[in-house]
PyMOL commands that place a pseudoatom at each C-alpha (Angstrom):
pseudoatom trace, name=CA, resn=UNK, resi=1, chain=A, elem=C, hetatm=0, pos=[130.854, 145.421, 81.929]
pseudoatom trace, name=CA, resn=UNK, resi=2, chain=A, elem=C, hetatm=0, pos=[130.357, 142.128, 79.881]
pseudoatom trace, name=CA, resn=UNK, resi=3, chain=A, elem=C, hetatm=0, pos=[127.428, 139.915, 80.563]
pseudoatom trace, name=CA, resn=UNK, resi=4, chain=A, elem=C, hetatm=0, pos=[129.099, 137.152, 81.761]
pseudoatom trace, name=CA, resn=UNK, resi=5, chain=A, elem=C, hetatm=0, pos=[130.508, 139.796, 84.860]
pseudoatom trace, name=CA, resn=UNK, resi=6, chain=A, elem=C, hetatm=0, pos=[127.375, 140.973, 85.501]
pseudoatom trace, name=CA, resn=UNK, resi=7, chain=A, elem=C, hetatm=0, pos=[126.323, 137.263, 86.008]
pseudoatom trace, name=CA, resn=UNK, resi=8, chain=A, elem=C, hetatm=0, pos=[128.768, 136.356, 88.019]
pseudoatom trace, name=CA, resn=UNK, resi=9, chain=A, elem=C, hetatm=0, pos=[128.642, 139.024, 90.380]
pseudoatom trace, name=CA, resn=UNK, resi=10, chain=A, elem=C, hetatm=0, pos=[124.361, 138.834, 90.604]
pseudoatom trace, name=CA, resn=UNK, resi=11, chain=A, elem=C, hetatm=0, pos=[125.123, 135.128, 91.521]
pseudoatom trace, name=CA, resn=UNK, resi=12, chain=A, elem=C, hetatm=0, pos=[127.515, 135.953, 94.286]
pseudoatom trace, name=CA, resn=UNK, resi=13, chain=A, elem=C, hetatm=0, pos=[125.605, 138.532, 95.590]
pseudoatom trace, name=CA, resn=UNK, resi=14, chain=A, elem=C, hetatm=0, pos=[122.410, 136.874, 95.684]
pseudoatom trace, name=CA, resn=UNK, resi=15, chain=A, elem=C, hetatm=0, pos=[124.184, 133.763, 97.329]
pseudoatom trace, name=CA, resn=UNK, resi=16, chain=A, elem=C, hetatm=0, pos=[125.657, 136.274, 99.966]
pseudoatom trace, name=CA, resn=UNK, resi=17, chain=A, elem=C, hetatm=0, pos=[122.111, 137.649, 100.585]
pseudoatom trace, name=CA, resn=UNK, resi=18, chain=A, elem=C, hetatm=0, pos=[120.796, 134.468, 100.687]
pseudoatom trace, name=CA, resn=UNK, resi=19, chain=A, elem=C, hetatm=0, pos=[123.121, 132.774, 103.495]
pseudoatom trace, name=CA, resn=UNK, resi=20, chain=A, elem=C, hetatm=0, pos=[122.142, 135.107, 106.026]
pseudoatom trace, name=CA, resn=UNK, resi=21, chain=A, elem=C, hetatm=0, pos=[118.703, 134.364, 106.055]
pseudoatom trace, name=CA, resn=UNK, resi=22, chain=A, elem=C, hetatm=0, pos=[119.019, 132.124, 109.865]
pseudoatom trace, name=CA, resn=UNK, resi=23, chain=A, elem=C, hetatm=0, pos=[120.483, 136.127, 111.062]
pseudoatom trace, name=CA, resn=UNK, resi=24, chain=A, elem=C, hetatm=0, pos=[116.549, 137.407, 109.880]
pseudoatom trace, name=CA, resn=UNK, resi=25, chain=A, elem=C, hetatm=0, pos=[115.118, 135.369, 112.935]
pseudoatom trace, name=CA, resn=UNK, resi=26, chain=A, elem=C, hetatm=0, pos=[113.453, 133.412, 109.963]
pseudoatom trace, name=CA, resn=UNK, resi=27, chain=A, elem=C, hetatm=0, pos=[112.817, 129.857, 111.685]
pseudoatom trace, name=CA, resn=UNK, resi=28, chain=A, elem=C, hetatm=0, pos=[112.518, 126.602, 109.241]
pseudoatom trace, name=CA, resn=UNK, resi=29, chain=A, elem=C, hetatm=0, pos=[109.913, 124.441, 110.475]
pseudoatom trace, name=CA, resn=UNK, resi=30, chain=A, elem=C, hetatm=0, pos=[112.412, 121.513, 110.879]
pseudoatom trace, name=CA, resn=UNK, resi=31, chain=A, elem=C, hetatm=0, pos=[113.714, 123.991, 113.474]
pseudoatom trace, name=CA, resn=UNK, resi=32, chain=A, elem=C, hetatm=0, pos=[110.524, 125.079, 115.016]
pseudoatom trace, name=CA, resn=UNK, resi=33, chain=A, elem=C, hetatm=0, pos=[109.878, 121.446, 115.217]
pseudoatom trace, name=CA, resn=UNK, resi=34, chain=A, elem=C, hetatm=0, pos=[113.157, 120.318, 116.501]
pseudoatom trace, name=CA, resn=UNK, resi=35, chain=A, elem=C, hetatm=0, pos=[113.038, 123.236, 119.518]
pseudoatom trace, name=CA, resn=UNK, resi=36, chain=A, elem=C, hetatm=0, pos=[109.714, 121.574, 120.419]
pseudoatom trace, name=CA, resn=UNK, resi=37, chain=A, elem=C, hetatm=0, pos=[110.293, 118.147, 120.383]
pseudoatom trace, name=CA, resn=UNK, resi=38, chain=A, elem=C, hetatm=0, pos=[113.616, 119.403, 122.472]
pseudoatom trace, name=CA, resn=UNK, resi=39, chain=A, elem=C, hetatm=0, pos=[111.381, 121.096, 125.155]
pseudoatom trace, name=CA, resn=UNK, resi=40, chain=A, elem=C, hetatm=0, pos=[109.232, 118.689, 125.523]
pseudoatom trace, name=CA, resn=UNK, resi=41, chain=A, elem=C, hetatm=0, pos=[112.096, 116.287, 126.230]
pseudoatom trace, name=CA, resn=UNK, resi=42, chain=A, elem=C, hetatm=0, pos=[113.255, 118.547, 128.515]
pseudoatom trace, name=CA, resn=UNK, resi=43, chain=A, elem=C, hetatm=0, pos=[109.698, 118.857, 130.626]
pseudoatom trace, name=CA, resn=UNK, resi=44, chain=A, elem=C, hetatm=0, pos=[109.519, 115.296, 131.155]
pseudoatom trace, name=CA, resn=UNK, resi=45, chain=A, elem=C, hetatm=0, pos=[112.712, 115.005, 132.113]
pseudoatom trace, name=CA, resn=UNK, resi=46, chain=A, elem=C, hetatm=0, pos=[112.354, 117.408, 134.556]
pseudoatom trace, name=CA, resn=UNK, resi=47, chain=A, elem=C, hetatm=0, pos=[108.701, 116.102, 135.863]
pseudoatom trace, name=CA, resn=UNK, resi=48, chain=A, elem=C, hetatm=0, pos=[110.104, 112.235, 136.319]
pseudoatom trace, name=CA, resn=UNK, resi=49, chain=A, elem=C, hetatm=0, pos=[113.359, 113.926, 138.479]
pseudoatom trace, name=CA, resn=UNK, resi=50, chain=A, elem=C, hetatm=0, pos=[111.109, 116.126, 140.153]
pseudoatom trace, name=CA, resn=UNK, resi=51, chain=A, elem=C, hetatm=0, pos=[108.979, 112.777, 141.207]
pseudoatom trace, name=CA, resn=UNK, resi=52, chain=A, elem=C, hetatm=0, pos=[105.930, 113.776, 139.359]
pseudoatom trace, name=CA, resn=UNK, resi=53, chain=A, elem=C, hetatm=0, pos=[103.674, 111.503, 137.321]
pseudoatom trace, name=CA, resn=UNK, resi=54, chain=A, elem=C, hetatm=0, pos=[103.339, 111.500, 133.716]
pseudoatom trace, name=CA, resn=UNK, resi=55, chain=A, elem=C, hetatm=0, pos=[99.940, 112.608, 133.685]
pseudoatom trace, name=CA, resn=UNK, resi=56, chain=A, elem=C, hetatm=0, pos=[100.679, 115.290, 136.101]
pseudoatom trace, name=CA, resn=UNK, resi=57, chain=A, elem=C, hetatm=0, pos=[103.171, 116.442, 133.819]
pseudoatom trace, name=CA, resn=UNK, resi=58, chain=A, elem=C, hetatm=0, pos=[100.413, 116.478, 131.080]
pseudoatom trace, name=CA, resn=UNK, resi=59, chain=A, elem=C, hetatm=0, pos=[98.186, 118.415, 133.441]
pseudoatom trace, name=CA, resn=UNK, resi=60, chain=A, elem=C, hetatm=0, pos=[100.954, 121.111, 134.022]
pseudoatom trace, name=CA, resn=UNK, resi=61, chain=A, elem=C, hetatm=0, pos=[102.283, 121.227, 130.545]
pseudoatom trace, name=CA, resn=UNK, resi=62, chain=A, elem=C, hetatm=0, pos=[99.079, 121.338, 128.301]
pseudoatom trace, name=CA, resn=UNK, resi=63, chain=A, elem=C, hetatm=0, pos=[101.131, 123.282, 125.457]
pseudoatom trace, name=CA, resn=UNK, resi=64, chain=A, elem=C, hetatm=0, pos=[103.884, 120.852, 125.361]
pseudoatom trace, name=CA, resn=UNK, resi=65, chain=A, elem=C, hetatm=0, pos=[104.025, 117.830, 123.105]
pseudoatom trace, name=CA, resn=UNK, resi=66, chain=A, elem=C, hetatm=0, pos=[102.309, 114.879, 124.699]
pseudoatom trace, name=CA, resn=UNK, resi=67, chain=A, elem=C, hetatm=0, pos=[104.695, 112.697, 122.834]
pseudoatom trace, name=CA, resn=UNK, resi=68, chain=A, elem=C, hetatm=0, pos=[107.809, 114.345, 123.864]
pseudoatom trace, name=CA, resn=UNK, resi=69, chain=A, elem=C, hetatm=0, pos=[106.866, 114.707, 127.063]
pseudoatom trace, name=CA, resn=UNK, resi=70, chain=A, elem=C, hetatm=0, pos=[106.661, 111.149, 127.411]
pseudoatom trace, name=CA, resn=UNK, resi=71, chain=A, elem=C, hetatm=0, pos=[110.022, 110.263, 125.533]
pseudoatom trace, name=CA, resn=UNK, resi=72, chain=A, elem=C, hetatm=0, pos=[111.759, 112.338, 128.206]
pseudoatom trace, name=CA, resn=UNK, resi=73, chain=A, elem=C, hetatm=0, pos=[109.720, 111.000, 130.998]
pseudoatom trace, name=CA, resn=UNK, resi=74, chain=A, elem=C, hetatm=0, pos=[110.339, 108.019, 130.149]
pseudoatom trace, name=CA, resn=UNK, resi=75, chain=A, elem=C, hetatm=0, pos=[114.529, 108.281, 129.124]
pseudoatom trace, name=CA, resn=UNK, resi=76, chain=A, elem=C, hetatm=0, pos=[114.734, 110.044, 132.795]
pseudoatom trace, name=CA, resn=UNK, resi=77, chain=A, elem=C, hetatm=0, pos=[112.958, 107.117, 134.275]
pseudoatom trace, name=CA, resn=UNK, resi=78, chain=A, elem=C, hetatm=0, pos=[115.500, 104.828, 132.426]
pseudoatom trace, name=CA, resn=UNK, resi=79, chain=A, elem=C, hetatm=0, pos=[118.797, 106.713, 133.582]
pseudoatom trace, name=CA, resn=UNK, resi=80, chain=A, elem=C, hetatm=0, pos=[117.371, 106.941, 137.218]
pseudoatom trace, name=CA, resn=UNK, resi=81, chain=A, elem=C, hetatm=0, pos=[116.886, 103.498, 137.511]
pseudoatom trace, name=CA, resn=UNK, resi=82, chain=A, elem=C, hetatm=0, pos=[120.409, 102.388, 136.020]
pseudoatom trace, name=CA, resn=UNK, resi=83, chain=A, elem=C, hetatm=0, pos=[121.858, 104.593, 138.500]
pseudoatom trace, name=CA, resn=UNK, resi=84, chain=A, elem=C, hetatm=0, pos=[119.484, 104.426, 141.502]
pseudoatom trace, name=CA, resn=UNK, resi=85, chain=A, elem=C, hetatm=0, pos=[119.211, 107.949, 141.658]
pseudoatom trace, name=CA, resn=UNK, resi=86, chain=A, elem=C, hetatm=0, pos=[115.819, 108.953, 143.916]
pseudoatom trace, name=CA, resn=UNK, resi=87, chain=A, elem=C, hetatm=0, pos=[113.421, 111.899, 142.555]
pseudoatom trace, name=CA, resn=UNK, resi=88, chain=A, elem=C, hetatm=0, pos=[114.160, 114.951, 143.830]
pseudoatom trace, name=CA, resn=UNK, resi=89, chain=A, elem=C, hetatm=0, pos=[111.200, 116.198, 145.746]
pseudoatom trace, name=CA, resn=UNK, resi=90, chain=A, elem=C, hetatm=0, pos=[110.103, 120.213, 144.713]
pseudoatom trace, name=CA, resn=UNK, resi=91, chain=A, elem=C, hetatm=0, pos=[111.681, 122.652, 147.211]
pseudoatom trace, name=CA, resn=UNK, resi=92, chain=A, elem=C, hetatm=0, pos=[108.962, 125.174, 146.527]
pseudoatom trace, name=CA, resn=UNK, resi=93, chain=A, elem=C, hetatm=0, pos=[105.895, 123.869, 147.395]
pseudoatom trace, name=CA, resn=UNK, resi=94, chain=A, elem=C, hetatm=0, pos=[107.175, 122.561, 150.384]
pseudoatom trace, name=CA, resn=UNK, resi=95, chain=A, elem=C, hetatm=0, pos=[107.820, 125.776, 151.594]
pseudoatom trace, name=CA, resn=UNK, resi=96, chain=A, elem=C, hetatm=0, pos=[104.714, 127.000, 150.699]
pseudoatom trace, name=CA, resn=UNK, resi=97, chain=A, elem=C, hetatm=0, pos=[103.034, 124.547, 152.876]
pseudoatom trace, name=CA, resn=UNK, resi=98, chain=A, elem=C, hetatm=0, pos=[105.051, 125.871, 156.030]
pseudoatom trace, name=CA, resn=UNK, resi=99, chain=A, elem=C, hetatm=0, pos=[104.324, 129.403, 155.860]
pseudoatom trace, name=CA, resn=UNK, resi=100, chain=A, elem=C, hetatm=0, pos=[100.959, 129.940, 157.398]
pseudoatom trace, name=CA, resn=UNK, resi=101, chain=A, elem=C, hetatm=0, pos=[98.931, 132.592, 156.344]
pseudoatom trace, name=CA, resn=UNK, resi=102, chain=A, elem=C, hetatm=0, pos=[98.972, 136.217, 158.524]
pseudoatom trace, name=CA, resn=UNK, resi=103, chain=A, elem=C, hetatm=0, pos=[95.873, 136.347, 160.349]
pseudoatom trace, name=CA, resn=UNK, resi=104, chain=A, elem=C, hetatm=0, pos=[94.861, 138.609, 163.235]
pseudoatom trace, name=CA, resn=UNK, resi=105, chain=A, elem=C, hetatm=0, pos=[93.677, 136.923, 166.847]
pseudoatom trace, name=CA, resn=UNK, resi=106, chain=A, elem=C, hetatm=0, pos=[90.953, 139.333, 166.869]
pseudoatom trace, name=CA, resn=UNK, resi=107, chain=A, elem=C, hetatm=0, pos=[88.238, 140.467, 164.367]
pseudoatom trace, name=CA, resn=UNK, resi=108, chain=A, elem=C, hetatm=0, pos=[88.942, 144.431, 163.995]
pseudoatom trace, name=CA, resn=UNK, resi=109, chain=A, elem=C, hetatm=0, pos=[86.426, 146.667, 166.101]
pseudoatom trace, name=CA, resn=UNK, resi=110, chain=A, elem=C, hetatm=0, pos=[84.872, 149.349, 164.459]
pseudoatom trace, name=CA, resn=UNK, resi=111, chain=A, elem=C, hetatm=0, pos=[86.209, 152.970, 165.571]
pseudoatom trace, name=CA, resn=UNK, resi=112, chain=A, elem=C, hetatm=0, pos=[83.733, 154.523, 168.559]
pseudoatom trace, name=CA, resn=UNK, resi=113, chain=A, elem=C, hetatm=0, pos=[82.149, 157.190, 167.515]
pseudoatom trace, name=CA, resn=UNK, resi=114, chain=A, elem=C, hetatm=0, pos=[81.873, 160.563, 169.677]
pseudoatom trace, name=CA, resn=UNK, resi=115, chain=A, elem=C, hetatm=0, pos=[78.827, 162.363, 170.442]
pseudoatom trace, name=CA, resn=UNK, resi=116, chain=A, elem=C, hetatm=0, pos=[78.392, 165.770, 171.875]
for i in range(1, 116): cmd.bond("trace and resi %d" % i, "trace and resi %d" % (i + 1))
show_as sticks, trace
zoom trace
């Protein structure tokens, strides 16, 4: 093969190789970045719909960006104003308030014992 061949193919294969790099699971950090700033969007999104305050949604998310957080907290806050939409009060902790806990009338006796 001629030099020039060998070249060209080396170039094309190490382009090929080096496309499928995202199908490694190799993250960028602009994308590790992006999914995080995403998430946290998404949290305080979720706390301000749920009815929860900002710093309960700091309290509850300690991992999450603060500053993200906050940007969805406060677009939510935006939307449900301009369309008078009321927070949605959690379903689950409301139920856990109604079931009381199993608890016997009466303390349990100790088994008689029989002597002979």
């Amino acid at each position: 093969m001629r030099p020039i061949a060998v070249l060209r193919s080396a170039t094309v294969l190490a382009a090929c190789l080096l496309a499928g790099c995202d199908m490694l699971g190799i993250e960028s950090v602009e994308k590790v970045a992006a999914a995080r700033d995403a998430d946290g969007k998404a949290i305080g999104g979720a706390c301000r719909h749920a009815g929860r305050a900002i710093e309960d949604c700091f309290t509850i998310y300690r991992k999450a960006d603060r500053a993200a957080v906050f940007a969805g907290w406060r677009d939510m806050n935006d939307y449900m104003r301009e369309n008078k939409i009321e927070p949605v009060a959690p379903q689950l902790a409301a139920q856990a308030d109604r079931v009381a806990p199993v608890t016997s009338a009466a303390p349990a006796k100790p088994a008689a014992t029989e002597t002979h």
